[in-house]
Every structure is written in structure tokens, then in C-alpha cells.
C-alpha positions as CSV (number, residue, x, y, z in Angstrom):
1,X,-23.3,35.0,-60.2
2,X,-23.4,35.9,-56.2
3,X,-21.7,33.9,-53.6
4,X,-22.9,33.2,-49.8
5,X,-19.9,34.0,-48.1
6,X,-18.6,31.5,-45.4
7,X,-17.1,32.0,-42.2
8,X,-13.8,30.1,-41.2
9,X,-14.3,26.7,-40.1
10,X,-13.4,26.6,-37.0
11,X,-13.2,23.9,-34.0
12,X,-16.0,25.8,-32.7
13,X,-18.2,25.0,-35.7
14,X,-18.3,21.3,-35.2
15,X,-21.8,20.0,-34.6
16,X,-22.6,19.4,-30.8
17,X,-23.4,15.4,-32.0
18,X,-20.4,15.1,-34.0
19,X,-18.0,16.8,-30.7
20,X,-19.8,14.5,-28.3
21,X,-18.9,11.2,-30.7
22,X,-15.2,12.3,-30.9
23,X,-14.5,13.7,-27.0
24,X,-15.9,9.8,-26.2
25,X,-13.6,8.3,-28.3
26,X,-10.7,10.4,-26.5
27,X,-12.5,9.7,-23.3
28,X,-12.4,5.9,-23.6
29,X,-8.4,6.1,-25.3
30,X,-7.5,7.6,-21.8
31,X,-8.5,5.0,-19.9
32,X,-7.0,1.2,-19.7
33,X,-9.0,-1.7,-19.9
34,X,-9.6,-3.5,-17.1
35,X,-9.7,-7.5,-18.4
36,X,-8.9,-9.3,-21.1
37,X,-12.4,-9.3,-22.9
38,X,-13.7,-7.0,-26.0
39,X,-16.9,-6.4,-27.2
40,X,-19.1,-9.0,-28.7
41,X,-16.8,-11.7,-26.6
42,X,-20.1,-12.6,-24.4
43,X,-22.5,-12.1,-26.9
44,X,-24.2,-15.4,-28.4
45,X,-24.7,-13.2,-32.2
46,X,-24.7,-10.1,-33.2
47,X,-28.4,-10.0,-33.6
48,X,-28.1,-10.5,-29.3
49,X,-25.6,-7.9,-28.7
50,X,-26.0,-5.3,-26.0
51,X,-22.8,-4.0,-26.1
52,X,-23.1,0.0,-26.7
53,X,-19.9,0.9,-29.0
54,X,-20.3,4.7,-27.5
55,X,-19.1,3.9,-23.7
56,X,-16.4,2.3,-22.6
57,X,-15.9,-1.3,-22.5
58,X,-14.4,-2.3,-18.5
59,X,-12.5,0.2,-18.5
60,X,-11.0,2.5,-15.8
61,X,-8.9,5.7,-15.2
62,X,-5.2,4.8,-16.3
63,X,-3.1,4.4,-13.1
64,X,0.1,5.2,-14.7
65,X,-1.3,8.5,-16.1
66,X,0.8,11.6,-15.2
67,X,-1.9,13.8,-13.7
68,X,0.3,17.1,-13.3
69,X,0.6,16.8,-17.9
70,X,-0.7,19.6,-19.5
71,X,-2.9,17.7,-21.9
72,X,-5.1,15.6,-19.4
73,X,-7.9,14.1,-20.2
74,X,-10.5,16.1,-19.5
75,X,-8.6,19.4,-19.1
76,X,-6.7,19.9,-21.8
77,X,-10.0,19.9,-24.3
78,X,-12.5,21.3,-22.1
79,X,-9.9,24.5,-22.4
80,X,-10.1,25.0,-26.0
81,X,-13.3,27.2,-26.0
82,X,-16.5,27.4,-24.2
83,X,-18.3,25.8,-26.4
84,X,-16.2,22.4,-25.8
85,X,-16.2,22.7,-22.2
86,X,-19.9,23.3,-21.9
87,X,-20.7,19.7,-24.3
88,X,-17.9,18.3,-21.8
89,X,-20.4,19.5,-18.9
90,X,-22.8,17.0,-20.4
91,X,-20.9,14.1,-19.8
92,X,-20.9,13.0,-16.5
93,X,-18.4,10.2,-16.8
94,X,-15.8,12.9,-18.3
95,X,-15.6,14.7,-14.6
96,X,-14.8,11.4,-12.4
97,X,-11.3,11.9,-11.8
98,X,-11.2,14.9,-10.3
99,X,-7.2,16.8,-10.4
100,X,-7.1,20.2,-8.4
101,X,-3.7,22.5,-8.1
102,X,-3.0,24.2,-4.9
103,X,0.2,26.0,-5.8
104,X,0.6,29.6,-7.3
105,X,-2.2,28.5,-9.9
106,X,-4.6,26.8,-8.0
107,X,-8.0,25.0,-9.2
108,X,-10.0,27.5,-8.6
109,X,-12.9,26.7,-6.1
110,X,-16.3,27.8,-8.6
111,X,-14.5,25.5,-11.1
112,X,-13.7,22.2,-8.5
113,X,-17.8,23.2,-7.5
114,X,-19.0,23.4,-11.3
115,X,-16.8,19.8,-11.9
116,X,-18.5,18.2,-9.0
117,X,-21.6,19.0,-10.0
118,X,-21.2,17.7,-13.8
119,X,-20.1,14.5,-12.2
120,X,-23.8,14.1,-10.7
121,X,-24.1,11.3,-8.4
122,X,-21.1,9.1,-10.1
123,X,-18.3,8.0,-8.1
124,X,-15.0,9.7,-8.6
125,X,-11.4,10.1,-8.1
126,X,-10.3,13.0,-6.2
127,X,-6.6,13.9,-6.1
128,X,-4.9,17.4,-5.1
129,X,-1.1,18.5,-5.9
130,X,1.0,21.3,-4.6
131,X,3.2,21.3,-8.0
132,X,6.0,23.0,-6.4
133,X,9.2,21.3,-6.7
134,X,11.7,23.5,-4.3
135,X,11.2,23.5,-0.7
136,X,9.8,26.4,0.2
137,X,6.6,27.8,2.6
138,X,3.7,28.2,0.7
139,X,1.8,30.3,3.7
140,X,-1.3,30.0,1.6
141,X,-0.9,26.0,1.1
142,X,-3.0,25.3,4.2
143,X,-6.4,27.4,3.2
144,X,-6.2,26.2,0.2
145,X,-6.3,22.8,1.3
146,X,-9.2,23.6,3.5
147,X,-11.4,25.1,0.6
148,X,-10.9,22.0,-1.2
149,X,-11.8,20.0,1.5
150,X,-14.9,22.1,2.6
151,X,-15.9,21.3,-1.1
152,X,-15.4,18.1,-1.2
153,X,-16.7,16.7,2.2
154,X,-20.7,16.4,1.0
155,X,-19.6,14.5,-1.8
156,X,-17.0,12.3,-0.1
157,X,-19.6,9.3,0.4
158,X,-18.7,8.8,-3.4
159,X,-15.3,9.1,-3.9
160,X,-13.1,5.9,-4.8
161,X,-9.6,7.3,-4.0
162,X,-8.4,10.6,-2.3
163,X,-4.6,11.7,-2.6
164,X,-3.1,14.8,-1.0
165,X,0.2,15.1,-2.6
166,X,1.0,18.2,-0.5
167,X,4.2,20.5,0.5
168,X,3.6,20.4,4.4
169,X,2.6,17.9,6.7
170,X,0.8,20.8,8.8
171,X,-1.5,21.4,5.4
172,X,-3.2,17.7,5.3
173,X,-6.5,17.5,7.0
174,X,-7.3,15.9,9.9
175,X,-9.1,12.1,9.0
176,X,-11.0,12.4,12.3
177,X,-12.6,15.7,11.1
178,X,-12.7,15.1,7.7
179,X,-14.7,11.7,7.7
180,X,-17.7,11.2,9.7
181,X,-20.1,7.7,8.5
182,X,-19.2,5.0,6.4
183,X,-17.5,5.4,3.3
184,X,-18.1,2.1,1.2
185,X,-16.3,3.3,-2.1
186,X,-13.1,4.5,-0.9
187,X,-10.5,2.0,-1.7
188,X,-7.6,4.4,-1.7
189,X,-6.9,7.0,0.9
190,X,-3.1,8.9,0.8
191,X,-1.8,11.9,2.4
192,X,1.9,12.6,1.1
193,X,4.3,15.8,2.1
194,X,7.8,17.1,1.7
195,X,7.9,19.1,4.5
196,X,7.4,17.2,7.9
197,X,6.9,19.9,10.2
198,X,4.0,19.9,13.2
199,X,-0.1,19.7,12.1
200,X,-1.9,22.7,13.3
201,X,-4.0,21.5,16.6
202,X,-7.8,21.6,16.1
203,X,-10.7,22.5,18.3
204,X,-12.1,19.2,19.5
205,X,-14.8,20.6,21.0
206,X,-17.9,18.9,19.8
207,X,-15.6,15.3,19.0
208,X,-17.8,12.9,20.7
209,X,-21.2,13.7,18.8
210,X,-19.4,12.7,15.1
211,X,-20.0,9.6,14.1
212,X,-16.7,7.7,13.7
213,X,-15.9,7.0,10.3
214,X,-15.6,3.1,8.5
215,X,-13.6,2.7,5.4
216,X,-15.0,-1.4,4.8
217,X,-13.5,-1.5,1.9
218,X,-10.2,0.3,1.7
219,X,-7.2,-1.3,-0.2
220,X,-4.5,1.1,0.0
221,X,-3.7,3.6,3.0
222,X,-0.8,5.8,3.2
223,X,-0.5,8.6,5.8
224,X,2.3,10.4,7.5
225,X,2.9,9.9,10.7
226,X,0.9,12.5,12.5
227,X,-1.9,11.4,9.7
228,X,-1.6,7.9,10.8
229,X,-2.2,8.9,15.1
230,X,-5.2,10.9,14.0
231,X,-7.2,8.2,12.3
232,X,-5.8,5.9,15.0
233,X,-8.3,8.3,17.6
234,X,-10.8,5.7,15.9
235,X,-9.1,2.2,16.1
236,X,-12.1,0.1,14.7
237,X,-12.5,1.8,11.1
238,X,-13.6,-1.1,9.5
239,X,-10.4,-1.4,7.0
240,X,-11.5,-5.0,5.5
241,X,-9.0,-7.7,6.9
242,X,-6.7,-7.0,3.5
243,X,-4.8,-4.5,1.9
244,X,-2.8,-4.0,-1.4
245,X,-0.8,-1.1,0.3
246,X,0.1,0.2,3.8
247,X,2.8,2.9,4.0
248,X,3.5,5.2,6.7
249,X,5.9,7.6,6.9
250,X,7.8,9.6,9.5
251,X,6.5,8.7,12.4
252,X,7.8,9.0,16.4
253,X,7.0,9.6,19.7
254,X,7.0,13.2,19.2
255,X,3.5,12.3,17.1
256,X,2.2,10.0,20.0
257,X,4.6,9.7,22.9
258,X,2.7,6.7,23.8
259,X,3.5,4.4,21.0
260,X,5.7,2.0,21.2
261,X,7.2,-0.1,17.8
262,X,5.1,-3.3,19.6
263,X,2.0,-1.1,19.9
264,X,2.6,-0.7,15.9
265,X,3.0,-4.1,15.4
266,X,-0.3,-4.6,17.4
267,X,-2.0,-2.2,14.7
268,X,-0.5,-4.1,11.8
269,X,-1.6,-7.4,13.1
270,X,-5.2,-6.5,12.8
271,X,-5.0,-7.2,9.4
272,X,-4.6,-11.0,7.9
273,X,-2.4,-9.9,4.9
274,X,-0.4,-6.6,3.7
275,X,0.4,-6.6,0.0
276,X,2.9,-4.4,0.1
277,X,4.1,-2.6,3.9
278,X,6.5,0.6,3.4
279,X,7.7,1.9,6.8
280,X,9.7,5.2,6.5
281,X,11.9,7.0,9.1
282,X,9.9,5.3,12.2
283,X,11.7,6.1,15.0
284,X,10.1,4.9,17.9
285,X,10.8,3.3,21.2
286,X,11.3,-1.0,21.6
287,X,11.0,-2.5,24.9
288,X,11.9,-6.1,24.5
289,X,9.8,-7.0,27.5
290,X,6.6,-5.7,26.7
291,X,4.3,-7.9,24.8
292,X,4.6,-8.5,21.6
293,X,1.2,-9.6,19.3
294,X,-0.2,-13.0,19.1
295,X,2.5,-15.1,20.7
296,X,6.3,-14.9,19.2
297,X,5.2,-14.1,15.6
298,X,2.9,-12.0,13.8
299,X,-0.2,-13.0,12.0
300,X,-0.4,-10.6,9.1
301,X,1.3,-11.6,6.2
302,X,3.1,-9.1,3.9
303,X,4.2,-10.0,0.4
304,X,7.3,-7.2,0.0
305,X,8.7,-5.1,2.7
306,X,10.5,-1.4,2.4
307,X,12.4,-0.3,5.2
308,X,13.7,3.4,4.8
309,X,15.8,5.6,7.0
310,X,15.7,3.0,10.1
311,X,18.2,3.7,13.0
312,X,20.0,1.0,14.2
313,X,17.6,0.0,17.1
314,X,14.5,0.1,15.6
315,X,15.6,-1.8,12.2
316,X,16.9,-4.8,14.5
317,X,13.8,-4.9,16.8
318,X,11.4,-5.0,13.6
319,X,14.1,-7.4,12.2
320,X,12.8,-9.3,15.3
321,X,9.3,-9.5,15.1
322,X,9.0,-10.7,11.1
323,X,12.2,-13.2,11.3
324,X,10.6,-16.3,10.1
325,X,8.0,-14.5,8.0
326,X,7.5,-16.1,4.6
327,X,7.8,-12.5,2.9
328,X,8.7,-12.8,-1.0
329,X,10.6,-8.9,-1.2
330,X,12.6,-7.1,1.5
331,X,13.9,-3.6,0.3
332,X,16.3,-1.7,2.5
333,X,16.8,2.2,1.6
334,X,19.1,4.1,4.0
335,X,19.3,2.2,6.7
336,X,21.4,1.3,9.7
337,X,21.9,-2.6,10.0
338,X,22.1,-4.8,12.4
339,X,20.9,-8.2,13.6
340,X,19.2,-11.3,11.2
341,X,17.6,-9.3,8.4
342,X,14.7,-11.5,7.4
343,X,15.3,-14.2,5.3
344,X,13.4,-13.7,1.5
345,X,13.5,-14.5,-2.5
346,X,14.4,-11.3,-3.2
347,X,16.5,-8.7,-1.1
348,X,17.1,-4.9,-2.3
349,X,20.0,-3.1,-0.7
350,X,19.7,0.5,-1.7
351,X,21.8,3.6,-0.5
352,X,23.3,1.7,2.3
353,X,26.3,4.1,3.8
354,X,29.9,2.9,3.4
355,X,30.4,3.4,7.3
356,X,28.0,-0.3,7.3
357,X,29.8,-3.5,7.9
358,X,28.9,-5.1,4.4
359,X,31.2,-7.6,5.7
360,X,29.1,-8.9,9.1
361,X,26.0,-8.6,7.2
362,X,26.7,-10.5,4.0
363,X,27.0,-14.0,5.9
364,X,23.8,-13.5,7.3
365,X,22.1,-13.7,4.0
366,X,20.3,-16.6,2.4
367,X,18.4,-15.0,-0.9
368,X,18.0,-15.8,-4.1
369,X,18.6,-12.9,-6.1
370,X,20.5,-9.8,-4.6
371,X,20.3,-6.1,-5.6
372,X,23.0,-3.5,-4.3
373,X,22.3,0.1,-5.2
374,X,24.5,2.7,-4.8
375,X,25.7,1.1,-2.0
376,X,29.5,2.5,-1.2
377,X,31.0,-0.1,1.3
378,X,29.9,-3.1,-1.2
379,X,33.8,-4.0,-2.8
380,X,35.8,-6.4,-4.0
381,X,36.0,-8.3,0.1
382,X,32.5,-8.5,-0.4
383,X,32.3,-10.4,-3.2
384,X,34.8,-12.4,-2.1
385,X,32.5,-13.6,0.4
386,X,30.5,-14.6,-2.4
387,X,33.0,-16.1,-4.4
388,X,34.3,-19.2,-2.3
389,X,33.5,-21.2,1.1
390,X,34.0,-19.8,4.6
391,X,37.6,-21.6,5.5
392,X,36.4,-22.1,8.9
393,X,33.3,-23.7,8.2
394,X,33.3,-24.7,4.6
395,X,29.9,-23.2,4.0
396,X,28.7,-21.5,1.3
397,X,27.9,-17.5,2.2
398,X,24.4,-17.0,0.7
399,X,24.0,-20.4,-0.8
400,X,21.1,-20.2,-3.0
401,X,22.5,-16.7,-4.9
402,X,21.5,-17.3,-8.3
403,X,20.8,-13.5,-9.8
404,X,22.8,-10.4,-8.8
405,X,22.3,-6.7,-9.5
406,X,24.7,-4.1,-9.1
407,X,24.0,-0.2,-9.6
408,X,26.5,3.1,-8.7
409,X,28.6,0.8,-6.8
410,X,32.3,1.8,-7.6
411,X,33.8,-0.1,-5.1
412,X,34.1,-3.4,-7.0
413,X,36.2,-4.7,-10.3
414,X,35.9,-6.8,-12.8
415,X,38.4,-9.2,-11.9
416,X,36.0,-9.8,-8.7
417,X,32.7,-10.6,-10.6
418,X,34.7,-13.0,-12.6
419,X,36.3,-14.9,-9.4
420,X,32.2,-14.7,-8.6
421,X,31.1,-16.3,-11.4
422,X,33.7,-19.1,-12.0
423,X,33.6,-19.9,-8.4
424,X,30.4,-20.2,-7.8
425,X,30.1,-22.1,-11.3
426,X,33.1,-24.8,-10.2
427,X,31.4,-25.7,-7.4
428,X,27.5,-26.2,-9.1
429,X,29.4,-28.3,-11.4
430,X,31.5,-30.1,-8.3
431,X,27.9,-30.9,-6.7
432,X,26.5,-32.3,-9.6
433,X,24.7,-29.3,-11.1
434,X,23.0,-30.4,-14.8
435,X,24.1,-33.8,-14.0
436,X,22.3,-35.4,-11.3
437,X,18.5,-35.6,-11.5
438,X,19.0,-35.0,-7.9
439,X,20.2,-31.7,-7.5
440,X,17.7,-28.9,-6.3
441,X,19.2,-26.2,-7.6
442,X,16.8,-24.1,-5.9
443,X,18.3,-24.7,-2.1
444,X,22.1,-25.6,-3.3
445,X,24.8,-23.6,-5.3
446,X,24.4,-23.3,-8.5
447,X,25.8,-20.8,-11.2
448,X,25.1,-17.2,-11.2
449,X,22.0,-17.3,-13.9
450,X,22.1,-13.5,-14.2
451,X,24.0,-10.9,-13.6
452,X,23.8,-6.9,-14.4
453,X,26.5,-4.1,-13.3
454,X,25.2,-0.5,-14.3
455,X,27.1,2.9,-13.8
456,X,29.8,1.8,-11.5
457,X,33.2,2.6,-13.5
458,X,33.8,-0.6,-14.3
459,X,35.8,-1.0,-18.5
460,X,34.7,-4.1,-19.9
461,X,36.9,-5.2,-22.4
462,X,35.3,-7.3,-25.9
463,X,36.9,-10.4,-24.1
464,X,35.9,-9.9,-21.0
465,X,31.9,-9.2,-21.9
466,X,32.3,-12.1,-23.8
467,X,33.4,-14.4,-21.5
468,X,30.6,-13.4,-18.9
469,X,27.8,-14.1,-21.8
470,X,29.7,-17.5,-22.5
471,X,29.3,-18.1,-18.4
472,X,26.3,-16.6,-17.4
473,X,22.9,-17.2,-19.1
474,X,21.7,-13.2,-19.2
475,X,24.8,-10.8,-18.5
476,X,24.2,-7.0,-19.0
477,X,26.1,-4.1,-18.6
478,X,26.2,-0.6,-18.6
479,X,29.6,1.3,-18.1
């Protein structure tokens, strides 16, 4: 009796139908669902469903995906053979998120063309890494930057977000040559670097015959400084009134030695509300005599705030113009204090030097719940402040405390978080804390509600971590 003889089954021997059903599946597993509806949920009967159980269900590319992992969706399996990468060609919707390398092993540019192309007229995501991690000059970072961006300009008019994660500033490309029109699907727009040094100048010579680009519905802008005084060139770019994100980084008067902090405060108050506002290292000049925006206050409104790497001048004067805001988060990173900081629920102190006068600033306070991290100057004095009434005054420092978090802070003991506690509790209970229907617990002392202490030193004994879960309603600690 004879025998056909088989080949090895291979991955490659899978039929085309059969690949295309499971690469979906994988397709719509790498994504996150964007509501809280499945299929069928708006269908009247089955016999009336439209739903398509082949393509995803509101869906979209998964934010919190690391895009630098070898096994990315649609990378990893378009590289198993060329049969698998010429079905993934087929699929439109598998090349809208777009991830190209500048570093030693860049994209290559036939392969960013050939991905473009398989995306057809979709929108997509566009983002491009240098994947170095030590400082170091990548001479070749800048042309490689520009080949991407020479392939990417005639299809910008459908991108949804563009991120330049990047080693040197001088290796973004300029927004004002970049963008010409309106782009109406691009929400996102970032341009990141670790190496601040000066942007290569460019020929304006034919400037005034582009059109100057609108971004109507952009939702999240971060730049660097020079980044940000190039797409300034064109003040009216149509950002919508709103945005989830503005951060801006590094930016002085070397970048435009006519701006002024109050001419930046101009720019921000263009918009009604800021989600989230990240200023980093500004250094630029305050005059308290030239006029500030809309009267004595700003307009905008800005949910949470983070303040890095601010010199003493400049973090007062912005101190200045959003006292009174209504502000839910303030982070401070690095920065020199002085003056009012701005009064808000939740306050973030974070590598604040020990040469700062904890001391001066802590009666200035009136939070709710405090985070100090790896702060050296925060000690036991400090927490004294927290512990008991001025003498002089017979105030309460800071009030309304009711959660505190403490991180790489080895300046404090045990023995002062105690005094914290038990003080603070005594006089809650003194004021009619629990007890009088009265009480607004929200604007007066009352206990310490939570309290966590990580990595600074500090030996709990058994008794003492017991004592602090008896006295506090969520205590955690981490030696």
C-alpha cells in the first residue's frame, strides 16, 4: 500500500481565510473598548442584528500599550513570514497605528511607504521613537526625522495623533513647515526630547504663500519650547476652546526674547478650560507692571497643574496670576518656593531640595490631602506644624489636612506621625467631630483619614502599626 507523502505543517500552511479570521481576533484583543456596550445590546432580536462579529465592537488603539515591545500588534506577526505579512497587507485597519524607529535600527522608509499605503484612506496614529536610552549624538537622528516627515506630510490630513519622542530638540520638525491647511483629525500633537540643545534655522523663503495651518479640533499639545514659538508664528490655529492636555517644556527668552511670562499667560487664556497644564523649566522674564490678561484673574480654567524646575521668580509670579483659581491638583517637582502657592484639594510636593524653607511654606497651606516625595527638608519641625495650634494665633496650620502621603523622606520619625495623628484626632473630637450634626468636617479639623509612609527608614514596631490602624481609618506602610 503507497503513501502520499506530506510536507510539515507549518504556520505557513494555514489557509489565507482561516489567517485572516485569527489575525482579527488578535487585532480586536489589542485594542480597548471604548464604552460600556457589547454586541447585540442595541439590537431589538437577533433576527435584527447588524452587528458584524468579524470587526471590532467601539473599540480603539490601547493607550496604555508599550509601543517600543517587541511583540506589537501588528509587527510582531506580520514578521513571521511573508506570507503573514502580505494577508496583513489586506487589512487596512491592521496599519492605523503607525510605530517607526529612528535609532541604530530605523523603520525603514520603503517599509513606513508600503504601511501607509495598506492603511488606504483610514485615519491613523503616527508615532516615531529614538529608542536610545544614554545621552549621546545621534548625528544621523535629524535626516532621519526628515525622511519620515517627507513621508508622512501627504498623508497628514488623516492622522489622529503625531508623537516625536526624539533624542534632540534640534531633530523635531518645524510645525510651521510641516503643516500647511486644516487638519480636522488631529487631536493629539507632541514633540518630546532629551537633549535641549538649539533647532537648526530654516530657509523661510517662500513663508508667506503657505497656507497657515488649523488644528479645530486638537485635544492634547505638547511641544518644547522652541516647538511651542514656532507654531506660535501662527497665533490663530483654530485649537477648539478646550483641551485635555497642554504641556510645554523648556522654554526662555533664548527661544523668543520677546516673551514675557504675562505674554504666556495671554496664550493660555485663549482657551476656556485646560484639563491638565504641565509647565517645565520656563524661565522667562515677569514684569509686574505690564498687563496682565482679562483683568486680575485669568479665564481659563485648569483642572491639575505641574510645576517643574521653576526658579524662584518665575514660580511666585505664576503663583500670582492663578491664586484664587478653583484648580482641583497642584504638583510641584523641583522647584524653588516662594509666595502663596495656590490654594487646592490635592497638593503634590515632589523632589523639593532640603536648602527650601519647609517651615515658611507649610503655614501657607490649606489642602486637603498632602503628598511629600522625596522631599529632604520635610522633618520632624514640620510635622510639628501639623501636629498642634500656632501659640501665637491658636490656628490650625493646614486645617482641612485629612490624608497624608509620605515617600523617600528620611527626615521624619515615627514618634512625629503619632504626635500628628493623636493631635489632630484630640482636637476633631474637642470640636465635636462624629458628635454634632453640625460639624463640616470638610472645612474644620478632623482626624487624619489616611495615612501612607513608604521607603523612608522609618522601623514600625507590631505595636506601633497597630496602633496607627486602630487611629486612622487606612494606614499603610512600607519600610
Amino acid at each position: 500500500m503507497s503513501y502520499a507523502r506530506r510536507e510539515p505543517a507549518s504556520v505557513a500552511s494555514l489557509p489565507a481565510e482561516l489567517l485572516l479570521h485569527i489575525l482579527k481576533n488578535v487585532y480586536v484583543d489589542s485594542r480597548q473598548g471604548l464604552g460600556t456596550f457589547w454586541p447585540h445590546e442595541w439590537c431589538e432580536s437577533l433576527s435584527e442584528c447588524n452587528c458584524k462579529p468579524n470587526e471590532p465592537y467601539l473599540t480603539k488603539w490601547n493607550d496604555n500599550t508599550d509601543l517600543k515591545s517587541s511583540s506589537l500588534f501588528p509587527y510582531a506577526l506580520s514578521s513571521v513570514c511573508k506570507t503573514w505579512h502580505d494577508v496583513m497587507l489586506l487589512v487596512p485597519a491592521f496599519w492605523t497605528r503607525l510605530v517607526i524607529f529612528l535609532d541604530d535600527q530605523p523603520t525603514a522608509i520603503a517599509e513606513l511607504r508600503s504601511h501607509l499605503s495598506a492603511s488606504r484612506d483610514l485615519p491613523f496614529r503616527a508615532h516615531i521613537f529614538n529608542r536610545e536610552d544614554a545621552i549621546s549624538q545621534d548625528t544621523a537622528e535629524r535626516a532621519q526625522v526628515r525622511a519620515v516627515v517627507n513621508e508622512l506630510s501627504p498623508h497628514l490630513h488623516r492622522c489622529e495623533q503625531l508623537t516625536f519622542d526624539v533624542m534632540h530638540n534640534s531633530s523635531l520638525p518645524s510645525i510651521c513647515h510641516t503643516f500647511s491647511g486644516s487638519f480636522p483629525l488631529l487631536t493629539e500633537l507632541s514633540m518630546r526630547c532629551r537633549i535641549y540643545d538649539e533647532p537648526e534655522a530654516i530657509d523661510s523663503q517662500g513663508e508667506d504663500n503657505r497656507d497657515p495651518f488649523l488644528f479645530p479640533n486638537l485635544t492634547s499639545i505638547s511641544l518644547t519650547g522652541s516647538a511651542f514659538v514656532d507654531a506660535n508664528k501662527n497665533p490663530d490655529s483654530g485649537m477648539g476652546k478646550k483641551l485635555r492636555l497642554f504641556s510645554l517644556s523648556h522654554l526662555s527668552s533664548f527661544d523668543d526674547p520677546g516673551l514675557t511670562l504675562t505674554g504666556l499667560m495671554h496664550i493660555l487664556n485663549k482657551f476656556d478650560k485646560i484639563s491638565s497644564l504641565e509647565l517645565k523649566h520656563i524661565d522667562l522674564p515677569y514684569n509686574p507692571n505690564e498687563q496682565i490678561p482679562r483683568g486680575s484673574q485669568l479665564r481659563v480654567h485648569f483642572d491639575t497643574i505641574l510645576l517643574e524646575g521653576f526658579k524662584r521668580a518665575t514660580f511666585e509670579a505664576f503663583n500670582r496670576f492663578i491664586g484664587g483659581g478653583d484648580s482641583e491638583s497642584l504638583t510641584i517637582r523641583a522647584c524653588e518656593l516662594a509666595g502663596n502657592i495656590s490654594d487646592t484639594v490635592y497638593l503634590t510636593l515632589e523632589d523639593i531640595h532640603s536648602t527650601e524653607d519647609l517651615l515658611s511654606v507649610i503655614p501657607t497651606l490649606s489642602n486637603h490631602w498632602f503628598t511629600f516625595t522625596s522631599c529632604s527638608g520635610l522633618n520632624d519641625a514640620c510635622l510639628e506644624l501639623l501636629s498642634k495650634p500656632d501659640p501665637s494665633t491658636g490656628q490650625w496650620n493646614v486645617e482641612t489636612l485629612s490624608s497624608l502621603s509620605i515617600s523617600g523622606c528620611p527626615g521624619i520619625s515615627v514618634r512625629a506621625l503619632k504626635e500628628l495623628v493623636e493631635g489632630r484626632k484630640v482636637e476633631a473630637t474637642a470640636r465635636g467631630y462624629e458628635t454634632n450634626p453640625h460639624y463640616d468636617d470638610f472645612d474644620e479639623v478632623s482626624p487624619i483619614e489616611s495615612l501612607n509612609v513608604y521607603d523612608c527608614g522609618l522601623e514600625f514596631s507590631p505595636e506601633d502599626a497597630q496602633w496607627f490602624k486602630e487611629n486612622i481609618g487606612s494606614f499603610y506602610f512600607r519600610s
